[in-house]
C-alpha positions, -999 to 999 in steps of 0.1 A, spaced: 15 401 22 50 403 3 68 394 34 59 360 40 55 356 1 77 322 -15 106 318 1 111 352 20 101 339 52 127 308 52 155 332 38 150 359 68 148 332 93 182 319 79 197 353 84 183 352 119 201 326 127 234 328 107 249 345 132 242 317 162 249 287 141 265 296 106 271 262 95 237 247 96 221 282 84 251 281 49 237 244 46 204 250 38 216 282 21 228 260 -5 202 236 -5 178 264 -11 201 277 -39 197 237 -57 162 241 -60 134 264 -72 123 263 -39 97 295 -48 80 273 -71 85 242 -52 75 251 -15 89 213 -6 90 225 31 74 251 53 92 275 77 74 256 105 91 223 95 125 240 87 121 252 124 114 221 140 144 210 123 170 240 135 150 233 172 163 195 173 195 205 159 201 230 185 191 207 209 217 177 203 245 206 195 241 222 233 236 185 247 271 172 224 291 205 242 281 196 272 292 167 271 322 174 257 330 202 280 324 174 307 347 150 294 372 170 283 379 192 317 396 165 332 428 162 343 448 132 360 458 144 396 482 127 422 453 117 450 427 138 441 447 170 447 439 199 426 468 204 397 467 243 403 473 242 442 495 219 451 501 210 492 537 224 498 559 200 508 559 196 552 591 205 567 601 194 601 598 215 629 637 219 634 642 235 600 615 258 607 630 269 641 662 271 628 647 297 595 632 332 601 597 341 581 600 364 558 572 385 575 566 386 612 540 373 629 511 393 638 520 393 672 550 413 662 573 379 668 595 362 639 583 330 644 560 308 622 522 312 631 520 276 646 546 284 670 524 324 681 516 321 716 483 342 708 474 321 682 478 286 694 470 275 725 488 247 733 520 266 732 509 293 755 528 289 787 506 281 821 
């Protein structure tokens, strides 16, 4: 069959997998181009396989690691670096400022202070 004649097999299956890894694929482009590898046969597509397989393997297994690694960030406490805890205020202040949006009782009061919502403040 002239598809899997020479080298045609090992060139397509280069082509197949150019596009995933290109580096590894333009390597043995050129080590193909060194030699008379038609003539030659030094190795079988099954061996040039097993190779791209194990080199797959330790490439996924090095960017997960490095995406591990690499993610984190130093953090006051523990505390997330995109949320940060706003800083507490003391109770006068907060009397003394109106919300910017009313309660959903209708008040303008913080929600801590709503009746409705806390019990502890409701009166007896």
């Amino acid at each position: 069959m002239p598809d899997v004649q020479g080298d045609r097999a090992i060139r397509d299956f280069l082509l197949a997998v150019e596009p995933v890894s290109p580096n590894w694929a333009l390597t043995w482009r050129v080590e193909f181009d060194k030699h008379d590898w038609a003539s030659d046969h030094v190795i079988l597509i099954y061996r040039l396989v097993e190779i791209y397989r194990n080199y797959r393997r330790l490439e996924t297994a090095q960017q997960e690691n490095r995406a591990q690694f690499s993610a984190n960030a130093v953090t006051f406490k523990g505390e997330p670096a995109d949320d940060p805890k706003p800083k507490p205020e003391s109770s006068k202040e907060d009397s003394r400022k109106e919300p910017k949006e009313p309660c959903v009782c209708g008040g303008r009061h913080p929600y801590y202070i709503c009746w409705y919502l806390n019990e502890v403040n409701r009166p007896s």
